[in-house]
C-alpha positions in Angstrom: 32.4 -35.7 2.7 34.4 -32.4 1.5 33.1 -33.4 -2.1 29.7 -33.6 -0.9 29.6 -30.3 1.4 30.5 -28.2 -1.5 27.7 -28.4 -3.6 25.3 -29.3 -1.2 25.9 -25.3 0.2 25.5 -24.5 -3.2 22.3 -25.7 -3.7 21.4 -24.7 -0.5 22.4 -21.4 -1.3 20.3 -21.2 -5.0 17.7 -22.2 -3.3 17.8 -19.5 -1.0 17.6 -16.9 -4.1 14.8 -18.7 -5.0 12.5 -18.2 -2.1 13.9 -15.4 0.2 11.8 -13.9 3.0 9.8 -16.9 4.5 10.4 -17.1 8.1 8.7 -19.9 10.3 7.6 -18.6 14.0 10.3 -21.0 15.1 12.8 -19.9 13.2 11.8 -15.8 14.4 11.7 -16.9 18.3 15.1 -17.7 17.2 16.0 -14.6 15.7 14.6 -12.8 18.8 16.1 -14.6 21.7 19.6 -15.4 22.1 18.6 -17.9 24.2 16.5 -19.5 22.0 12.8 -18.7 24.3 10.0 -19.2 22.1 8.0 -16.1 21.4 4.4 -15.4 23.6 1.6 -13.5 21.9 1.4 -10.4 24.0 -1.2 -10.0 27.0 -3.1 -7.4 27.8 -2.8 -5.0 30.8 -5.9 -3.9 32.4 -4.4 -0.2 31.0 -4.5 -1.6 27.4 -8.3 -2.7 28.1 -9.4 0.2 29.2 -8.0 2.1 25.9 -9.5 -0.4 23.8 -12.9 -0.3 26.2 -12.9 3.3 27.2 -16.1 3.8 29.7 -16.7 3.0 33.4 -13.6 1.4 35.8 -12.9 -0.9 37.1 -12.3 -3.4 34.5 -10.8 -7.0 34.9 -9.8 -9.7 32.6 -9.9 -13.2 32.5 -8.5 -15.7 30.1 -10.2 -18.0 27.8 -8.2 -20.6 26.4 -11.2 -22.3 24.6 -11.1 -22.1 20.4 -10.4 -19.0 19.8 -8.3 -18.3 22.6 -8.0 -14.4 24.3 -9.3 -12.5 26.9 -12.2 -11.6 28.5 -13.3 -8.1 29.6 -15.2 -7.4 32.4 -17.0 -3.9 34.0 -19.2 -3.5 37.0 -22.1 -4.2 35.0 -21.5 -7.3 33.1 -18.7 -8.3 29.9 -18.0 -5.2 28.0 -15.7 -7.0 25.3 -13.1 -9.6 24.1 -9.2 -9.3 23.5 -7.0 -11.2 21.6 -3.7 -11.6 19.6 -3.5 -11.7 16.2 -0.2 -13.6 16.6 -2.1 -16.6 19.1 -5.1 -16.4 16.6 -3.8 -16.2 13.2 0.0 -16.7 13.1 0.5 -13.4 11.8 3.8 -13.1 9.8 5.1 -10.0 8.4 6.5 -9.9 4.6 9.7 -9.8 6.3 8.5 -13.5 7.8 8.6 -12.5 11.7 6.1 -11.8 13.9 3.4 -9.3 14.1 1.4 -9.3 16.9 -1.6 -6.5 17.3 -4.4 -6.7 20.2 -7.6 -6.2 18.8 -11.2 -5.5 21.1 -14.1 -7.0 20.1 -17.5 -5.3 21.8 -20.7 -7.2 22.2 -22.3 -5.8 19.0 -19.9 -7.5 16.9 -17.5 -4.2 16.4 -13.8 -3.7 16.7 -13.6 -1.8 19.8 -9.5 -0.9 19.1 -6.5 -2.2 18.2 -2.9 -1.4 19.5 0.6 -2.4 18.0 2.6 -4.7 20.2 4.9 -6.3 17.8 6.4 -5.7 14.7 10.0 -6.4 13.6 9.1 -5.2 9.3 12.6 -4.0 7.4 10.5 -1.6 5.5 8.8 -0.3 8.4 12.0 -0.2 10.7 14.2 1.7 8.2 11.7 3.8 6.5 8.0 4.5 8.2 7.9 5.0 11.7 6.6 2.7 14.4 4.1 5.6 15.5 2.7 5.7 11.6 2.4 1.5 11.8 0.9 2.4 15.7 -1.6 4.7 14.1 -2.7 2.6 11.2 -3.8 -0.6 13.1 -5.9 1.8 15.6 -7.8 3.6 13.0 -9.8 0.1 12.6 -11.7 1.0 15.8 -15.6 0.9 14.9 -15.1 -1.4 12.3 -18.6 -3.7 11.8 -17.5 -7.3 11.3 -21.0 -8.4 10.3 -20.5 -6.2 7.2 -18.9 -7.9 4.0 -16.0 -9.1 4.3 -12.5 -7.6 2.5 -9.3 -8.9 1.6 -6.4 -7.2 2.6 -5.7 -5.0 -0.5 -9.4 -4.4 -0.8 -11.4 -1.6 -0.1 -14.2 -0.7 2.2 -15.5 2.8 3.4 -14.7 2.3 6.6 -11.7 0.6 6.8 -8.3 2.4 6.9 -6.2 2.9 3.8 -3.0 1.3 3.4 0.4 3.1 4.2 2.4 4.3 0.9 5.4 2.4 0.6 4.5 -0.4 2.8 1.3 -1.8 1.0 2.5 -5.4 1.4 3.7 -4.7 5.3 0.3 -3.0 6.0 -2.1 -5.4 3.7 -0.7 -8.0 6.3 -1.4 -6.2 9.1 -5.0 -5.4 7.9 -5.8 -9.2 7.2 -4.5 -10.5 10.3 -6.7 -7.5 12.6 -9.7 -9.0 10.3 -9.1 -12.4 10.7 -8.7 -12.3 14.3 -11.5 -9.9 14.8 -13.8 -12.0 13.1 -12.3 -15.5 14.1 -13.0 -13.7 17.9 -16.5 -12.6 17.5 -17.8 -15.8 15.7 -16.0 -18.0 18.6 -18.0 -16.0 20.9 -21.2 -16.2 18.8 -20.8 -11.9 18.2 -21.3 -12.8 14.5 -22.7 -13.8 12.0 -26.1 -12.2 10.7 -29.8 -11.7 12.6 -31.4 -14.9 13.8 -28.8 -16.9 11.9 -27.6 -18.9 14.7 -30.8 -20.0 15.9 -31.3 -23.8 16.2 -34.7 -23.5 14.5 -35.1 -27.4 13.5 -34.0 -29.7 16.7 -37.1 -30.4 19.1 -36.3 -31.7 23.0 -40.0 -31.9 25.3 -39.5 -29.4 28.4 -42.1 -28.4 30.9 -43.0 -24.9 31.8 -40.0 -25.6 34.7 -37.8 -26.5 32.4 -37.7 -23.6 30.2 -37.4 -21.6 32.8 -35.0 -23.2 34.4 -32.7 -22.8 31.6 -33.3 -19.4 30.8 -35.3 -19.7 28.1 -38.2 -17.6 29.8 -38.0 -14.6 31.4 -40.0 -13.2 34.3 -40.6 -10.1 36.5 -43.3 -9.1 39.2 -44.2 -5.5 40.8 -45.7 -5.6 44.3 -48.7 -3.9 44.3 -47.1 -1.6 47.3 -44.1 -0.4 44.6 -46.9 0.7 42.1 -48.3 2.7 44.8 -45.0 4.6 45.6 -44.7 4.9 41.7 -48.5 6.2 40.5 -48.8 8.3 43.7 -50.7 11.3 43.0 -53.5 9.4 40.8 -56.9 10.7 40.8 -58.0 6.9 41.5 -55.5 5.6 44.0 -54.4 1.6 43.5 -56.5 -0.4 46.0 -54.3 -1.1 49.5 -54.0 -4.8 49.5 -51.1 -7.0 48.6 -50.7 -9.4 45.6 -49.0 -7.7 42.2 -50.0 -5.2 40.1 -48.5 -7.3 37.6 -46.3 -10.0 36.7 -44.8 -10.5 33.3 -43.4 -13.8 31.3 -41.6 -13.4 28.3 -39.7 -15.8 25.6 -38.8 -16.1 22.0 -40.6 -18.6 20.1 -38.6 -19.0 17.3 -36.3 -22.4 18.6 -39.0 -25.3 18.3 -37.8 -26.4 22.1 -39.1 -23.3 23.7 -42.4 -22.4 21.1 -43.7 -25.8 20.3 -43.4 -26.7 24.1 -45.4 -23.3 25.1 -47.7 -22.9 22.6 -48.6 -26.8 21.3 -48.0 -28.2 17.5 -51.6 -26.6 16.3 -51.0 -22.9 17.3 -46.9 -23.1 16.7 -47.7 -24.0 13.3 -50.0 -21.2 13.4 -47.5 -18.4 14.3 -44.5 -19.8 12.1 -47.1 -20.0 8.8 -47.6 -16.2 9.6 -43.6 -15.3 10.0 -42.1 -13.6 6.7 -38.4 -15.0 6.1 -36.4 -14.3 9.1 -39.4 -12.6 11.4 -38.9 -13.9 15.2 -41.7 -14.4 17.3 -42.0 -13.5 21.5 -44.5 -14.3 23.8 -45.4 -12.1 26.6 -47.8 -13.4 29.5 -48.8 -11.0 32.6 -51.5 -11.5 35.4 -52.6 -9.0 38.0 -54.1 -6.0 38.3 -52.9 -4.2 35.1 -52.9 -4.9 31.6 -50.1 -5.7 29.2 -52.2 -4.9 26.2 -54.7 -2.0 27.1 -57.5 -1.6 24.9 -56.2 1.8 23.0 -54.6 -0.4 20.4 -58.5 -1.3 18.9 -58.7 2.5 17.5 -54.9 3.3 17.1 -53.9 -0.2 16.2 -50.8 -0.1 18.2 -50.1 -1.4 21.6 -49.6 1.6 23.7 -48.3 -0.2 26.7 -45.2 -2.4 25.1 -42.2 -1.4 23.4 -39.4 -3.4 22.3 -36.1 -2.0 23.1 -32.6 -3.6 21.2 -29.6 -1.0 21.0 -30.6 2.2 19.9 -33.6 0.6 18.3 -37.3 1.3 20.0 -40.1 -1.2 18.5 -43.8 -0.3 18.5 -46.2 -3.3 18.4 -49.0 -3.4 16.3 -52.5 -5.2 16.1 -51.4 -6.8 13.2 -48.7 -8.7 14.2 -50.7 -9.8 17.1 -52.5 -13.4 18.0 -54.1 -13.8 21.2 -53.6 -17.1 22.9 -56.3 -18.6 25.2 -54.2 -21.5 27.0 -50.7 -22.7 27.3 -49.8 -26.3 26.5 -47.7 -27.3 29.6 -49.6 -28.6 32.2 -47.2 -26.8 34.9 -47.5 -22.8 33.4 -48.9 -20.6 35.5 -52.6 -19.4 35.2 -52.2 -16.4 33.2 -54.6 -13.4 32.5 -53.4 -12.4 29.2 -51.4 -14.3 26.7 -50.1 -12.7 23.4 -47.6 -13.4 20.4 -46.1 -10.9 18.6 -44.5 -10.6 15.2 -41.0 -8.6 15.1 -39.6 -7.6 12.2 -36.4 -9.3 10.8 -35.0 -6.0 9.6 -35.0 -4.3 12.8 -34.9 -7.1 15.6 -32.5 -10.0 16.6 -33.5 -12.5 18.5 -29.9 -13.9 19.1 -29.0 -10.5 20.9 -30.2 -9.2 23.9 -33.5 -7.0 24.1 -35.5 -5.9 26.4 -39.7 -5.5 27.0 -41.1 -2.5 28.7 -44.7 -2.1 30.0 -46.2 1.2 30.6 -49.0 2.0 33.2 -50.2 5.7 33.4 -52.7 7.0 35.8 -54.1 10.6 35.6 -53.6 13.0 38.0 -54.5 16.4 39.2 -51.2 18.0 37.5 -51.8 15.7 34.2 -50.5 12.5 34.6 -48.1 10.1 35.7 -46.4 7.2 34.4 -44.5 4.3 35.6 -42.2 1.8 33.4 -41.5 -2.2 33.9 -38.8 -3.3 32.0 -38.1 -6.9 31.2 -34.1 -8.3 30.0 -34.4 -11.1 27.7 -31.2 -13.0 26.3 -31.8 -16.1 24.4 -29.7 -18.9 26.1 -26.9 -20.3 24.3 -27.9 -23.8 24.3 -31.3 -22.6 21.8 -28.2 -21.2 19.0 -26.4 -23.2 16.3 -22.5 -23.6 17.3 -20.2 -21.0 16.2 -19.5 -21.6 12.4 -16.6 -21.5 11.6 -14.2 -18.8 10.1 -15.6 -18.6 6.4 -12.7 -19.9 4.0 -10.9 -16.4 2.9 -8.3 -16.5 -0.2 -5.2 -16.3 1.6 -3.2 -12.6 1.3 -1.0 -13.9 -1.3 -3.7 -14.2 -3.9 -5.2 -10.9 -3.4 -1.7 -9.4 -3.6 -1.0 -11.0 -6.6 -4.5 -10.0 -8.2 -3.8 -6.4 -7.0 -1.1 -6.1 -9.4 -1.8 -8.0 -12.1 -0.7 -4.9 -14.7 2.9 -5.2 -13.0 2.8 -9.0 -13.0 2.4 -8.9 -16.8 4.5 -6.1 -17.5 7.7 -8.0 -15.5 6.5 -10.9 -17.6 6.8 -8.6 -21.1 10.6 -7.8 -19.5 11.4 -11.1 -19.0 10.4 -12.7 -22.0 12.4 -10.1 -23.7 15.4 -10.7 -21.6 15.2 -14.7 -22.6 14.8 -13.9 -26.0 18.5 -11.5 -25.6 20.1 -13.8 -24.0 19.1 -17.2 -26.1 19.8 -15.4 -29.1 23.0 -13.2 -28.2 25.0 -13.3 -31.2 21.6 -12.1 -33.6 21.8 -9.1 -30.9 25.5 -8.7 -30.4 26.5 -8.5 -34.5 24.4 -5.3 -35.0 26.7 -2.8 -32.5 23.7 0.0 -32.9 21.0 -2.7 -32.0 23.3 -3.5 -28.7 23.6 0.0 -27.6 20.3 1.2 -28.0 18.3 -1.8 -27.1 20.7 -2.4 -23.8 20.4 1.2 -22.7 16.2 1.1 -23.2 16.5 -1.8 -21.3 18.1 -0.6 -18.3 16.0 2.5 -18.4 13.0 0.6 -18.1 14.3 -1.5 -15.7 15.6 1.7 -13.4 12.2 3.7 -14.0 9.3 0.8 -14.7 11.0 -1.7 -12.8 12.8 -0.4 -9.8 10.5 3.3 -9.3 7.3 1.9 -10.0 7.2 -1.3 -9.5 9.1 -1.8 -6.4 11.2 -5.1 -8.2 14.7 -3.8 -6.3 16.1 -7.2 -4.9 18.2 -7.0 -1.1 20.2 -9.0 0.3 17.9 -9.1 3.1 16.1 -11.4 1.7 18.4 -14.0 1.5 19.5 -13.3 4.7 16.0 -14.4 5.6 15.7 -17.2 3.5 18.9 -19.0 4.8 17.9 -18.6 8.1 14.4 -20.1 7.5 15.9 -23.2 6.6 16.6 -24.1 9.9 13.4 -24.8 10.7 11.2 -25.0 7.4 9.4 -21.9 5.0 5.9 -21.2 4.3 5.2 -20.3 1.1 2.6 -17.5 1.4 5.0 -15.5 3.4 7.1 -14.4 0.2 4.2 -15.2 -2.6 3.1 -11.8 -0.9 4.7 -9.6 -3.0 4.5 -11.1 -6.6 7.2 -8.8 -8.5 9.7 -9.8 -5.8 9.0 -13.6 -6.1 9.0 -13.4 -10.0 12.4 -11.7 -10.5 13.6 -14.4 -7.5 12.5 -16.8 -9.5 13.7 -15.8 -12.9 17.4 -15.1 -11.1 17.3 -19.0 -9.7 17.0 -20.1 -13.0 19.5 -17.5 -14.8 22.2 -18.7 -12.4 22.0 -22.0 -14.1 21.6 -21.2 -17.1 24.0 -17.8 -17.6 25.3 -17.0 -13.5 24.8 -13.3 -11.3 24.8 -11.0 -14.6 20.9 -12.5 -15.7 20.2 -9.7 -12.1 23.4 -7.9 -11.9 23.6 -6.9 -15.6 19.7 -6.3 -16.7 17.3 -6.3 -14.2 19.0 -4.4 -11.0 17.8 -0.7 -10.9 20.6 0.5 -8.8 22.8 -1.3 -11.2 21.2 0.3 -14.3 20.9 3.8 -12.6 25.0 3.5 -12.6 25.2 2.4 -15.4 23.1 4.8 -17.0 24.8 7.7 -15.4 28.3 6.3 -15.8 27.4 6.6 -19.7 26.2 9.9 -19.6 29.2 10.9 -17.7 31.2 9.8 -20.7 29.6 11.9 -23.1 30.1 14.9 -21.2 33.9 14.3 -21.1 34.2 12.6 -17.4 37.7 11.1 -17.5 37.6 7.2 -16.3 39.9 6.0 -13.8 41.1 2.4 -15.0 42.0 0.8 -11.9 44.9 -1.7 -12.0 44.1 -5.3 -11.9 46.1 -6.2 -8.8 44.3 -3.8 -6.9 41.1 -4.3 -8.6 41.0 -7.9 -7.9 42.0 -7.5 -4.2 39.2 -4.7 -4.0 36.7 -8.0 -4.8 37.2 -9.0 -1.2 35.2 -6.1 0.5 31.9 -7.1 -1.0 32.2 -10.9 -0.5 33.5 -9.8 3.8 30.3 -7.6 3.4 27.8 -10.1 2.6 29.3 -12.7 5.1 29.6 -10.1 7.7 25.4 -8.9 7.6 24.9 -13.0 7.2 26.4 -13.8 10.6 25.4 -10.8 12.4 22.0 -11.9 11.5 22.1 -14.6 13.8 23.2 -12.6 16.9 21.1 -9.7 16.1 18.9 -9.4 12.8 18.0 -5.9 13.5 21.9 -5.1 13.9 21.9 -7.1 10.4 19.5 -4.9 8.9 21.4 -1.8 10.5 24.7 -3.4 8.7 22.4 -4.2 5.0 21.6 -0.5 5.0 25.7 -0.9 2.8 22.7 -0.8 -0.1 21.3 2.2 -1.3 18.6 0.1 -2.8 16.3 1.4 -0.8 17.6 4.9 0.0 17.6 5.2 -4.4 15.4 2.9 -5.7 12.7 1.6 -3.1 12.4 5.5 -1.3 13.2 7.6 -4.6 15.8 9.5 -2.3 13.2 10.8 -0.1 14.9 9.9 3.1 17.2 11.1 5.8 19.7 13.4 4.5 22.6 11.0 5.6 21.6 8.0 3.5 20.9 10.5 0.5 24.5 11.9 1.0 25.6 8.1 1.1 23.5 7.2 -1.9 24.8 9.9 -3.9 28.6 9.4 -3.1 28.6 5.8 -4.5 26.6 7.5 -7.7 29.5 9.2 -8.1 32.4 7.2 -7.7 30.5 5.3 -10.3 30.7 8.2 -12.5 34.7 8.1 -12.7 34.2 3.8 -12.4 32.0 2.5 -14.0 29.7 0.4 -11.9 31.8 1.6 -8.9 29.6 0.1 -6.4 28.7 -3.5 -8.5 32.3 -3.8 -8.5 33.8 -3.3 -5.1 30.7 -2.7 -2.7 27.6 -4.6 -3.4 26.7 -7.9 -1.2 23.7 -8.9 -2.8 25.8 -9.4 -6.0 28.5 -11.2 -3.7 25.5 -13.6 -2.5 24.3 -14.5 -6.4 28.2 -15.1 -7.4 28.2 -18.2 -5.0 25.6 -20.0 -6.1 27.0 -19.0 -10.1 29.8 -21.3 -9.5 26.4 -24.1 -10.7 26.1 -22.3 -14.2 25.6 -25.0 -16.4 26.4 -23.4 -19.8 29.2 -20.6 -21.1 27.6 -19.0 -24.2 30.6 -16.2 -24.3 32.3 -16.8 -26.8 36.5 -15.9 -26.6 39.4 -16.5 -28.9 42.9 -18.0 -28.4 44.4 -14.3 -29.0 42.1 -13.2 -26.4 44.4 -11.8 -23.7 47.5 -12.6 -25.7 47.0 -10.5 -29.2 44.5 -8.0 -28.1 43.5 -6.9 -24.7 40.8 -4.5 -26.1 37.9 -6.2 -24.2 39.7 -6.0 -20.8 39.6 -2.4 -21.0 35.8 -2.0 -22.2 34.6 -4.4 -20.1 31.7 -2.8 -18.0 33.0 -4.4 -14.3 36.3 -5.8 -15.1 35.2 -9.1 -15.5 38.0 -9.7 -18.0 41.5 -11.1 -16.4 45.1 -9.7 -18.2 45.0 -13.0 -20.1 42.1 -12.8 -21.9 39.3 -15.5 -18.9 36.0 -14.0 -18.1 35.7 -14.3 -14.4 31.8 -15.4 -13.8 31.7 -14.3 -10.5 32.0 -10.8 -11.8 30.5 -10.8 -14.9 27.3 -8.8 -15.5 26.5 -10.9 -18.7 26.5 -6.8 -20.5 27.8 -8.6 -23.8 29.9 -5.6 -24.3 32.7 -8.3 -24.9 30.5 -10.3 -27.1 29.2 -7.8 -29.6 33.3 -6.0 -29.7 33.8 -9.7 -30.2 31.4 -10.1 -33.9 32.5 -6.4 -34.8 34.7 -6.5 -37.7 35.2 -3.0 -37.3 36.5 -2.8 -33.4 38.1 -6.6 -33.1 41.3 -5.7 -33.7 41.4 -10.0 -34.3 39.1 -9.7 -36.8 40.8 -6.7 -38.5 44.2 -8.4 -38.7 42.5 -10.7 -40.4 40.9 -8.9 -43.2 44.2 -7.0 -43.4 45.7 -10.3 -44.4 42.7 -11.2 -46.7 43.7 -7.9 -48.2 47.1 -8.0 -49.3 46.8 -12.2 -50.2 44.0 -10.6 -52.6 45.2 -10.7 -56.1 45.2 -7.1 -57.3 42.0 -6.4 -59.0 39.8 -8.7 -57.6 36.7 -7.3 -55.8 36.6 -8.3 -51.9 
């Protein structure tokens, strides 16, 4: 069983540098709960509502569990809104892999109404951007029309927020998953989706004149006779006494077949659709009684004085020709109604699936001029006339817009890479030209440093494998670290370079903290900096601090990850590569010391210090093939490489030690040099004097 354990951490462990950063919603309930409690999407507070719904009190919510779930919000006059959690509705997971969880209002007209923080537990965010900056992000989505085109998360649209510097990836994920829900909301609830679109314009059911108006689908309102009174009082020609109504009004849309066909008969439905231009509605308005719905003004104006439509902030004038008088009804029940009409509206400026309202106008002159009096009429279409909610169009997930983002940094890594394959598969062609080595390795690790690590963003943690091995506990999802492409690539490329040459493929080449050492460590040596040669014994005892460092964030993480991330901060990845050293002045000062122990020891911190390289020399013990190449008077003729090695790697008697090894091939090129190996020169020395005297080397 010991035989098996070993390498089965091992490839746990490889695996883990492979695909850091994916954390279930399992696994973060675990993270967040020492007593293992599973994590509930937040729930809003009447306080929060009437934030998100600022306007009249009191407000009350009620909960909808139905697909999607959320909340309710009512006023005194009716629903002002919906609520809901983008953690409940789209299992929103932060690049770090744990929850986010933002509330986001949607309002009747298909808007965002707000949004407010309630969860975040981002690295980035935590240690570098405020939780008021994050706060103020997600509420600047407020106003937000989710009937416009829709945007992935890196996108851009006019009225959508921009993305925080430094934190795309954090914020992109934010943005998607207030979109997603937002939309996923106002669809559920039949908000969305276009004018008219969810009309069921093609089933047919027969209903009577009852019928329809027992289900809504016509409207109706009557004005005594002694209200018109009250309201025209002053007329020249007072209404007659008498009761009865001055008028009464019917009104429907004709558009679903079930309601128009039924009112109106096949002939004259046919009729009014033939006459509709794509996506025109069509209502029917009825009145009898004493006054007019249509007036007779409209045969020299054209217009109908006496009706307006009235949907939002949009006013409708109806005109003769949009008009068709009907003469009789087809159900044998309707009512026996004076005047009968069909209008025409517009598809660009009415809805039929939204609520509108009819007004009729009677004016009356009077002594003073004249007065007027106004009978509105509310109209909704029921529900049962619409299509069901479609649902949630099929959006690329985040990952692929992240990685389409930055497609010139996905190639240029790929450019670095394949040139780091070709150094390393063909080491001794680079190695046996010394000026080749020094030049080509040093432009190397300045692009890494200023390409790679300050532009780029390609500085690896050991946070992430923190994460990683934690989300094997309870399984990984794959678009949680496909998020940010450069990371995943240079993961990727480090899983394999363990096998096939152990840590240095990262430590060695593509680290920017690592090259920025090195880089300044060389310097140093030009200007004279004396280097401290530390002696083995303690040098090798000194290896334990980063290997206790490492184990110590790793099982903090599972008592506190946020006291883990508060213990990781032992980088100053991000303080000097991710942040450029603009950042607190303590981790500057810290940054800056390790800088420059590394300019008296080279690679100070790589050496003693760093966890991340701790957690690749584990899984190195797998390397499958040694390409360094060493000699039997390694160690025991010559001790030169000991001392040049970059990090010490290089043991009194001559063994490279693989867990430290940065793979710079300092060793290997001193090793092809004819003019450095002192092997190599002892040999030509004896070549020399066994030379008959004469004779041409």
């Amino acid at each position: 069983m010991r035989l098996l354990m070993r390498p089965l951490r091992c490839l746990i462990a490889i695996l883990a540098l492979c695909l850091p950063g994916a954390v279930s919603p399992a696994l973060a309930a675990v993270l967040d709960s020492q007593a293992g409690a599973a994590i509930a999407p937040a729930a809003p507070d009447v306080a929060i509502a009437e934030r998100l719904f600022p306007g009249p009190d009191p407000l009350r919510l009620e909960r909808i569990d139905a697909s999607p779930p959320g909340w309710t919000v009512f006023g005194p006059e009716g629903v002002v809104g919906y609520i809901a959690s983008t953690w409940e509705t789209a299992g929103s997971l932060g690049y770090s892999g744990r929850p986010i969880d933002v509330l986001v209002g949607v309002t009747p007209d298909a808007r965002i109404a707000g949004a407010e923080l309630m969860r975040h537990d981002e690295p980035v965010l935590t240690l570098g951007i405020s939780t008021e900056d994050i706060a103020a992000y997600v509420g600047a989505f407020a106003g937000v029309d989710l009937d416009r085109e829709q945007v992935t998360a890196f996108g851009t649209r006019s009225d959508l927020p921009d993305v925080i510097a430094r934190a795309t990836v954090s914020t992109g994920v934010v943005r998607d998953a207030i979109l997603r829900t937002a939309r996923t909301l106002a669809l559920g609830r039949g908000l969305a989706g276009g004018r008219g679109a969810g009309i069921d314009r093609v089933s047919f059911e027969p209903r009577t004149w009852g019928q329809l108006r027992a289900e809504g689908a016509l409207a109706q309102t009557a004005v005594p006779m002694a209200e018109a009174r009250a309201a025209l009082a002053g007329a020249k020609v007072p209404l007659p006494e008498g009761g009865g109504d001055f008028i009464e009004l019917w009104l429907a849309v004709l558009d679903p077949p079930t309601i128009g066909r039924n009112l109106l008969g096949q002939a004259l439905y046919s009729r009014v659709l033939a006459a509709l231009g794509p996506g025109d509605s069509a209502i029917f308005l009825g009145s009898r009684g004493l006054h007019s719905h249509r007036g007779t003004e409209r045969r020299r104006s054209g217009v109908f004085e006496r009706i307006e439509v009235i949907q939002g902030e949009e006013t409708i004038a109806l005109r003769e020709g949009d008009f068709l008088r009907v003469d009789r009804l087809a159900p044998g029940d309707a009512p026996a109604l004076k005047e009968m009409s069909v209008f025409r509206l517009d598809a660009a400026r009415f809805d039929p699936t939204a609520p509108f309202r009819i007004e009729v106008t009677a004016t009356r002159p009077t002594a003073a001029g004249e007065v007027a009096f106004r009978i509105p009429l509310d109209h909704t279409l029921p529900a049962e006339f619409l299509l069901p909610p479609a649902p949630p169009p099929e959006v690329a997930p985040l990952w692929i817009s992240a990685w389409q983002a930055k497609r010139p940094q996905v190639a240029g890594l790929g450019v670095m890479l394949t040139a780091l394959s070709a150094i390393l598969f063909f080491q001794e062609s680079f190695v046996r030209r010394p000026k080749l080595w020094l030049y080509g390795r040093y432009a190397f690790l300045a692009v890494t440093l200023v390409w790679l690590g300050w532009i780029a963003g390609g500085q690896l943690s050991v946070v992430q494998v923190v994460a990683f091995l934690h989300s094997l506990l309870s399984g990984f999802r794959w678009e949680t670290f496909l998020i940010e492409p450069v990371i995943f690539i240079l993961w990727g490329f480090v899983a394999l370079g363990l096998l096939f040459w152990g840590r240095g493929v990262y430590c060695g080449w593509l680290c920017p903290f690592g090259a920025l050492q090195e880089l300044s460590n060389a310097l140093a040596q030009r200007l004279g900096v004396p280097q401290i040669a530390v002696p083995y014994v303690l040098h090798e005892r000194l290896w334990v601090i980063k290997y206790t460092l490492f184990m110590a964030i790793l099982a903090l993480s599972f008592y506190s990850m946020h006291q883990a991330l508060v213990l990781a901060e032992a980088e100053p990845f991000k303080t000097a590569i991710s942040m450029r050293f603009l950042r607190a002045w303590p981790f500057v000062l810290f940054a800056l010391a390790l800088l420059s122990a590394g300019l008296f020891i080279e690679r100070f911190y790589c050496r003693y210090l760093c966890p991340l390289g701790a957690a690749l020399a584990i899984p190195a013990k797998l390397k499958i093939f040694d390409w360094l190449r060493r000699r039997p008077q390694c160690g025991r003729e010559c001790r030169l490489c000991e001392t040049k090695c970059t990090v010490g790697a290089i043991d009194p008697i001559g063994r490279i030690n693989p867990n430290e090894c940065v793979l710079c091939l300092k060793c290997q090129m001193i090793f092809h040099d004819p003019a450095t190996c002192t092997v190599l020169k002892a040999r030509a020395n004896r070549a020399a004097r066994a030379r008959p005297e004469g004779v041409a080397p």
